[in-house]
C-alpha positions as CSV (number, residue, x, y, z in Angstrom):
1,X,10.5,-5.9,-0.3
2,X,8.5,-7.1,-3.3
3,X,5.6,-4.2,-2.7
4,X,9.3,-1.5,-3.2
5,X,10.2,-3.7,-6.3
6,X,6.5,-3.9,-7.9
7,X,6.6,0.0,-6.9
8,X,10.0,0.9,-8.4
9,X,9.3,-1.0,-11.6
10,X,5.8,1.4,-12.0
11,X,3.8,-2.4,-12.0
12,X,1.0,-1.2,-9.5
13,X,-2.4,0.6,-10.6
14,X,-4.9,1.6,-8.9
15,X,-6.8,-1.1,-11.1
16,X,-4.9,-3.8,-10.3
17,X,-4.3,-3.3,-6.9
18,X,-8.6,-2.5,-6.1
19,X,-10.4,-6.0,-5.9
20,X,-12.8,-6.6,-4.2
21,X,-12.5,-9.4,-0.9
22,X,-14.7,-13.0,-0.5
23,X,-16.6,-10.8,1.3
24,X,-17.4,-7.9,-1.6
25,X,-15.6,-5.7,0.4
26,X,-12.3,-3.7,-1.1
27,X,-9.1,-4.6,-0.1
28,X,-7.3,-2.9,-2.5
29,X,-4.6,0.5,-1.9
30,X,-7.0,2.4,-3.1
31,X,-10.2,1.9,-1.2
32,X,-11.6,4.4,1.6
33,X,-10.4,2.3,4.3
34,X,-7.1,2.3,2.9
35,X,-7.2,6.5,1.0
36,X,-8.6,7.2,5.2
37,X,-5.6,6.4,7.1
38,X,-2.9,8.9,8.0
39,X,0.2,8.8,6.8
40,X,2.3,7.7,9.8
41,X,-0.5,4.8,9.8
42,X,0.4,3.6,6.3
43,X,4.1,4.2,6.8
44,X,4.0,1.9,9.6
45,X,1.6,-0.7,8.0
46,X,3.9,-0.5,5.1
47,X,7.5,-1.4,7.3
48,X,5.8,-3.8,9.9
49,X,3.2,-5.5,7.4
50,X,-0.8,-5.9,7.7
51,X,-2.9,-8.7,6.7
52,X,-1.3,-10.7,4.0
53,X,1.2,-8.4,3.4
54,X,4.9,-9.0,5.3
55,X,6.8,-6.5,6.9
56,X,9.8,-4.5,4.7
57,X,13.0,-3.5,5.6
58,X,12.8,0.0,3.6
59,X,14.6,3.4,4.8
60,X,12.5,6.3,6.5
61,X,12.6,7.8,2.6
62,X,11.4,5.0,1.1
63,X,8.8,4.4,3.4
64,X,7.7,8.1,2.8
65,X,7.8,7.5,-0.8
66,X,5.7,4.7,-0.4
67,X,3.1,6.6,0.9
68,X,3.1,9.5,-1.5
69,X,2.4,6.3,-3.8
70,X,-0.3,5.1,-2.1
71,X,-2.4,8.1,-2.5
72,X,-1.9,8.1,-5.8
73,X,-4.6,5.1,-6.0
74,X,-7.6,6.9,-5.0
C-alpha cells in the first residue's frame, strides 16, 4: 500500500527510484529489466509483490494506474 501512497503523494522519480544493486546492477522502476516487461507482468508484480517489495491490496484501476506510472520512469 505504501508504493500507492508514495505514488499518490507524486514522491517517486525516476531518480530516486534508479540505484543501482550490491551487485552494480539497476534495480530501480526505471531500468530495462523493469521499462521491458509487459503490462499485465507489472500489474501483477505490483498486487502480488516481487523481491523486497510486498504484495498490495489495490483495485484493477489502481493497479492499471500504477503501471501507466511506471513507464513514466524510463
Amino acid at each position: 500500500m505504501k508504493m500507492t501512497q508514495e505514488v499518490q503523494r507524486g514522491r517517486w522519480s525516476a531518480e530516486s527510484d534508479n540505484r543501482q544493486n550490491d551487485e552494480g546492477g539497476d534495480e530501480g522502476a526505471g531500468s530495462k529489466e523493469v521499462q521491458g516487461k509487459s503490462d499485465a507482468v507489472l500489474k501483477e508484480e505490483s498486487v502480488k509483490g516481487v523481491g523486497k517489495m510486498k504484495a498490495m491490496i489495490v483495485s484493477d484501476t489502481e493497479a492499471s494506474n500504477i503501471v501507466v506510472f511506471l513507464h513514466t520512469l524510463k
